[in-house]
DSSP file (Angstrom, degrees, kcal/mol; ACC not computed):
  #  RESIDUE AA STRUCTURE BP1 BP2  ACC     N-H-->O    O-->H-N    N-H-->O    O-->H-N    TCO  KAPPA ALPHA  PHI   PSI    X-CA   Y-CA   Z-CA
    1    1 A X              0   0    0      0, 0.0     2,-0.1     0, 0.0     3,-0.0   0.000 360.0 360.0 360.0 132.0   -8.3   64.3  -68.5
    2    2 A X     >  -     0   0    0      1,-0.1     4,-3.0     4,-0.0     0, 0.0  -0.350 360.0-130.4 -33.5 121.0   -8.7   66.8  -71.1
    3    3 A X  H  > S+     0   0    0      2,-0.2     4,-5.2     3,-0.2     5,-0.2   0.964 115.8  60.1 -35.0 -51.2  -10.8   65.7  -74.5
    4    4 A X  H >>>S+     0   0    0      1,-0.3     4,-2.2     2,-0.2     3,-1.7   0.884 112.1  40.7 -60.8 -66.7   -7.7   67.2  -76.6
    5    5 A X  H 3>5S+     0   0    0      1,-0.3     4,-2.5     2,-0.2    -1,-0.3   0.843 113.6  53.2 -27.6 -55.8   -5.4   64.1  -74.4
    6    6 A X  H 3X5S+     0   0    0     -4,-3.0     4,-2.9     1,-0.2    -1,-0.3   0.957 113.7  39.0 -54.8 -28.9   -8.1   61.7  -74.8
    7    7 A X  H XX5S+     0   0    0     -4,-5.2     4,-1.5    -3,-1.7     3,-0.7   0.987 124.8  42.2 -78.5 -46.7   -8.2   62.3  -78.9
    8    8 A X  H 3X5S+     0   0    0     -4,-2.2     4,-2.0     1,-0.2    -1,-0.2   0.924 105.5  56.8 -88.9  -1.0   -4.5   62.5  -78.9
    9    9 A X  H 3X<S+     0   0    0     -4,-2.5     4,-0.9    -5,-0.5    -1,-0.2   0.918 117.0  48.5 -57.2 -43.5   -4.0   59.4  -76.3
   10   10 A X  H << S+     0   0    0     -4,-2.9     4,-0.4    -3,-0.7    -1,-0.2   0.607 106.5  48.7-104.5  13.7   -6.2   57.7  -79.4
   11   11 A X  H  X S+     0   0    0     -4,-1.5     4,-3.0    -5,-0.2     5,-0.3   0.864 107.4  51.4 -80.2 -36.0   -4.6   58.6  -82.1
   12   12 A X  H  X S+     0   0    0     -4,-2.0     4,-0.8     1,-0.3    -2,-0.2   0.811 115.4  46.7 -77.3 -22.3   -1.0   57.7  -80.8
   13   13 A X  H  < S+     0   0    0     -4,-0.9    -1,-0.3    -5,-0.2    -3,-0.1   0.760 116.6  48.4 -86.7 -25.4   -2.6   53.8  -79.9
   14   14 A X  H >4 S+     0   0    0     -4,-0.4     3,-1.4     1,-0.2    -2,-0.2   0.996 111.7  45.4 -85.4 -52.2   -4.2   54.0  -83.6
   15   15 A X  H 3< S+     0   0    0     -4,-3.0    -1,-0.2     1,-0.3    -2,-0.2   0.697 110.3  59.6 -49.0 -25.7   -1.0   55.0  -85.0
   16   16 A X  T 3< S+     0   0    0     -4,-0.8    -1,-0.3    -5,-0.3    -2,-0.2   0.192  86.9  89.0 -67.1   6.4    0.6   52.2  -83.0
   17   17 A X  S <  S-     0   0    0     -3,-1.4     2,-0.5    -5,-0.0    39,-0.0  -0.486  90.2 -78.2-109.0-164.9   -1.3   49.5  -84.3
   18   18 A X        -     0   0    0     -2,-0.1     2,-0.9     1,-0.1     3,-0.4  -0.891  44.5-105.1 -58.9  69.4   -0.3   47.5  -87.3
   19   19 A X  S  > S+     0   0    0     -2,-0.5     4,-1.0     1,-0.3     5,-0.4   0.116 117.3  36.3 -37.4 -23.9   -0.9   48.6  -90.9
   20   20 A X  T  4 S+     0   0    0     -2,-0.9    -1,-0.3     3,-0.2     4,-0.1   0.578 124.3  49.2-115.2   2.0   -3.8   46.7  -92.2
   21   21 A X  T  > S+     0   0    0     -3,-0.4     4,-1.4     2,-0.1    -2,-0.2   0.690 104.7  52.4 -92.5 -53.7   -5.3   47.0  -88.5
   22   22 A X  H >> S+     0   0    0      2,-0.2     4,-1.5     3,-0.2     3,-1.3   1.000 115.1  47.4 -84.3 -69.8   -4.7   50.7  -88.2
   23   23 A X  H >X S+     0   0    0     -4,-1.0     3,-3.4     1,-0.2     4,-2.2   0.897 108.4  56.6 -44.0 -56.0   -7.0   50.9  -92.3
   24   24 A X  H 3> S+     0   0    0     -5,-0.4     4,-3.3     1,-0.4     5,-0.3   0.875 114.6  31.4 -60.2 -40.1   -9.5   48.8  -91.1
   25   25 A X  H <X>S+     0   0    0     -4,-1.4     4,-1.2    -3,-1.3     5,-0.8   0.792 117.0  61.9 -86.1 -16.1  -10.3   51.1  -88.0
   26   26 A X  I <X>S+     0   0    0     -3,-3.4     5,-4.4    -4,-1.5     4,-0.7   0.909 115.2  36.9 -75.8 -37.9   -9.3   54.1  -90.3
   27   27 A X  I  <5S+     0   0    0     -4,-2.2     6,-3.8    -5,-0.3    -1,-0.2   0.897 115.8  40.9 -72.3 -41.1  -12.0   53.1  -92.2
   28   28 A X  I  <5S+     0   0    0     -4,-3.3    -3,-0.2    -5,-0.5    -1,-0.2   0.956 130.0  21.4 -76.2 -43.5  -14.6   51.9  -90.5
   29   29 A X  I  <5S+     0   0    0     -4,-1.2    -3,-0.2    -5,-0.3    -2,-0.1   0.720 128.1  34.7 -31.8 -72.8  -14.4   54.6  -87.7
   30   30 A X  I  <<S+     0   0    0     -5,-0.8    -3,-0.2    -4,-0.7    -4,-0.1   0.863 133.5  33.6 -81.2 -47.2  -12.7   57.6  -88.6
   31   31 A X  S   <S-     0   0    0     -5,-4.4    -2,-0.1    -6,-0.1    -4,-0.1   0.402  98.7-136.1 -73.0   4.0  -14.0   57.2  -92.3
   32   32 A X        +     0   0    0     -6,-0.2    -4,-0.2     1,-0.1    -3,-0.2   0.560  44.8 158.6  41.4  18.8  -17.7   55.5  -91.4
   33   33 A X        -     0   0    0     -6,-3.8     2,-0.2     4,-0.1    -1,-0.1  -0.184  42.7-112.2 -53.6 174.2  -17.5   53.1  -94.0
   34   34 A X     >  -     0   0    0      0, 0.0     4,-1.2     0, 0.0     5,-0.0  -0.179  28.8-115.0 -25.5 154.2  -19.6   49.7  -94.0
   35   35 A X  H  > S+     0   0    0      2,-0.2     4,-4.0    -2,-0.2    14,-0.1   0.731 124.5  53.7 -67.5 -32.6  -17.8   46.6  -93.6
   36   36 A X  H  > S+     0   0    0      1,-0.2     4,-0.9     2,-0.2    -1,-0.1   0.978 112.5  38.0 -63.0 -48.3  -19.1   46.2  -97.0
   37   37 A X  H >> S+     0   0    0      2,-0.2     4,-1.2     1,-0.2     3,-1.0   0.915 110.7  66.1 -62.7 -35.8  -17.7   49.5  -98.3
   38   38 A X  H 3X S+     0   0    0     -4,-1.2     4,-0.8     1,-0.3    -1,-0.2   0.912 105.2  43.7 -57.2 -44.4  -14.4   48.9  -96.1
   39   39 A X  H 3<>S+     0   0    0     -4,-4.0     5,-2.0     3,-0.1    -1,-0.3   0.587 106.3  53.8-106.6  25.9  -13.5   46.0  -98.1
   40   40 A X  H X<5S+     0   0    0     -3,-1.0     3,-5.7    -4,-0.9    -2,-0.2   0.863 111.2  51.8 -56.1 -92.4  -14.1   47.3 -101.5
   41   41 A X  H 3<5S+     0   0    0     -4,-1.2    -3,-0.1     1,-0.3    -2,-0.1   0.658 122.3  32.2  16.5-112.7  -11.6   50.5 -100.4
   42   42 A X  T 3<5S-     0   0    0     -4,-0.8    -1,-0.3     1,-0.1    -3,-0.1   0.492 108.7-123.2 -45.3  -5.8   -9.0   48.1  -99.3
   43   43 A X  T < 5 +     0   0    0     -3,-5.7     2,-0.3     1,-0.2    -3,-0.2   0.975  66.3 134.9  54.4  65.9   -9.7   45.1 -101.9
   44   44 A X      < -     0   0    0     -5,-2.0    -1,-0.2    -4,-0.1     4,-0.0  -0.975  60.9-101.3-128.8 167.5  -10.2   42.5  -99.0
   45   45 A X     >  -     0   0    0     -2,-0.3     4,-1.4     1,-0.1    -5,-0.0  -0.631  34.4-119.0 -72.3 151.3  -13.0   39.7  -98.5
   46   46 A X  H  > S+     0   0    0      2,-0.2     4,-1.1     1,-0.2    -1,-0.1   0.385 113.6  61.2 -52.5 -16.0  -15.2   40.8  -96.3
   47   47 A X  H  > S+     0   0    0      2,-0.2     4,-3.2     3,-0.1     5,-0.3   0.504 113.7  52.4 -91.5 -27.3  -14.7   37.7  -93.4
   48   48 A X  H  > S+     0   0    0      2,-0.2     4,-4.2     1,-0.2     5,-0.3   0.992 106.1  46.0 -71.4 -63.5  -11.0   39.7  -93.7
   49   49 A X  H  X S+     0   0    0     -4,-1.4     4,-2.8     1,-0.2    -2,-0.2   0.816 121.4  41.3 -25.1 -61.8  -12.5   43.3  -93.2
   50   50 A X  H  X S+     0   0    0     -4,-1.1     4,-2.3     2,-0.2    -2,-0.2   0.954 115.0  46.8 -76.3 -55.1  -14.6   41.9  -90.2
   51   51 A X  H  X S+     0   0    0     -4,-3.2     4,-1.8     1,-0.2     5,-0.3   0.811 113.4  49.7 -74.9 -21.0  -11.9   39.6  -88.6
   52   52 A X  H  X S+     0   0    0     -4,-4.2     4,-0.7    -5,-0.3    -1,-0.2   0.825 108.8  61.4 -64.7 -42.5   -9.0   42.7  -88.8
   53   53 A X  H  < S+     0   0    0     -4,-2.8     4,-0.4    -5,-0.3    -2,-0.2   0.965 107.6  35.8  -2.4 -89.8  -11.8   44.6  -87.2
   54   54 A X  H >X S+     0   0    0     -4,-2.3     3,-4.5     1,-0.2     4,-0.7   0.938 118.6  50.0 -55.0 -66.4  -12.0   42.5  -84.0
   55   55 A X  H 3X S+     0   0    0     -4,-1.8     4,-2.0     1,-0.3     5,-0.7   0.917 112.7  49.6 -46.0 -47.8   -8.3   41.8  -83.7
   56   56 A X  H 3X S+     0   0    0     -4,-0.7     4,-0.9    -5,-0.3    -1,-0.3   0.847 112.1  40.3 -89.1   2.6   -7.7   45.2  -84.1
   57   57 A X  H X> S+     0   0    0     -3,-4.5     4,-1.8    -4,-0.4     3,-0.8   0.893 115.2  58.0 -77.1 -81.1  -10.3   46.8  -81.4
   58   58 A X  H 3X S+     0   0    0     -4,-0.7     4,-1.5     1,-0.2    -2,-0.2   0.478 115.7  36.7  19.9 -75.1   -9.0   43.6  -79.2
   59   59 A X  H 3X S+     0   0    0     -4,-2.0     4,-2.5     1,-0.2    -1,-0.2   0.914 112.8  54.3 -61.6 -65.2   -5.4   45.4  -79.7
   60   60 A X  H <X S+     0   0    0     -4,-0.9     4,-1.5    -3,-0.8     5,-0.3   0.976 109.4  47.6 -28.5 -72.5   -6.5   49.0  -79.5
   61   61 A X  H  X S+     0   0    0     -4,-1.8     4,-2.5     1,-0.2     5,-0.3   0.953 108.6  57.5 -52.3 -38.2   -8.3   48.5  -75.8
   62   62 A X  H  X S+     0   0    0     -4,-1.5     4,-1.4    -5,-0.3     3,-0.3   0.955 111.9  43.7 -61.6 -58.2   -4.9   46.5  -74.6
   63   63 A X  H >X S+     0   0    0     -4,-2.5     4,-1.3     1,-0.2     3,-1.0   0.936 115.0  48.6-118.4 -81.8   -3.0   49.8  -75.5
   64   64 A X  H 3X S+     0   0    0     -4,-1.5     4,-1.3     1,-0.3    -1,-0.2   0.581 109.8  46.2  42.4 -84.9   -5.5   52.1  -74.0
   65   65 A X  H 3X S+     0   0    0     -4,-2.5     4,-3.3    -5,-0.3    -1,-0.3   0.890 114.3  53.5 -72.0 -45.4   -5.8   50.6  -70.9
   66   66 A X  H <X S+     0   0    0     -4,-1.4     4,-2.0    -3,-1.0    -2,-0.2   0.940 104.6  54.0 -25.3 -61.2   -1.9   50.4  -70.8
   67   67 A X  H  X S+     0   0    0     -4,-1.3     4,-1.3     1,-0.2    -1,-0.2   0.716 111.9  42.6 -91.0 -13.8   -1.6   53.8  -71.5
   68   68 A X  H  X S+     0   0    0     -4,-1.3     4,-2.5    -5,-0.3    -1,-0.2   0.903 107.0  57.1 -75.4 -32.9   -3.9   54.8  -68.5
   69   69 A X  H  X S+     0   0    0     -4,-3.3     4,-6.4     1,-0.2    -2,-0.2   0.898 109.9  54.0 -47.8 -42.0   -2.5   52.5  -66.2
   70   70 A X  H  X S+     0   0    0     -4,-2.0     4,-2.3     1,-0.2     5,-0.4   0.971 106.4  49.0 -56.6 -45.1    0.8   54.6  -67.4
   71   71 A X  H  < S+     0   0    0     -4,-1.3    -1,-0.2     1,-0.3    -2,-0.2   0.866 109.3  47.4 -64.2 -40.7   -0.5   57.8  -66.6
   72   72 A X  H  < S+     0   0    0     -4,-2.5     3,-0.4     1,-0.2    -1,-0.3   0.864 105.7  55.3 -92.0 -25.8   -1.6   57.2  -63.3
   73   73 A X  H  < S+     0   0    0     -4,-6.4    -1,-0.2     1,-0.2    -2,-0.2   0.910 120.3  36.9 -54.9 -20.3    1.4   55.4  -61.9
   74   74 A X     <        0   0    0     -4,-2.3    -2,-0.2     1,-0.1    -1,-0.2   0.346 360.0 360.0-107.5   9.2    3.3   58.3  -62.9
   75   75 A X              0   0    0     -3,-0.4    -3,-0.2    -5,-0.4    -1,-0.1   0.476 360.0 360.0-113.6 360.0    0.7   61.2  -62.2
């Protein structure tokens, strides 16, 4: 598989995710924040920042792994 597939294979899963899941990885990730800086940005507690985090890598990998599983039954 191609980089440019992998990057857009994770953009379409990030864009897929829930709103307040999708900032939290926007932030922490694409933007490098802190957790600390992340929930200043977004005005959340920090226990929030962290636990939207997990749930939303957790979510991310399920949709991932999905979407390879797709590829190769049908490739």
């Amino acid at each position: 598989m191609l980089a440019a597939e992998r990057r857009a294979g994770l953009l379409a899963a990030v864009n897929a995710l829930p709103d307040k899941e999708r900032q939290v990885l926007v932030c922490r990730y694409f933007l490098d924040l802190s957790e600390a800086g992340t929930a200043q940005v977004l005005g959340w507690p920090l226990g929030s920042v962290k636990s939207r985090a997990s749930r939303a890598l957790n979510r991310l990998r399920g949709l991932l792994v999905a979407g390879q599983q797709n590829r190769v039954s049908s490739g």
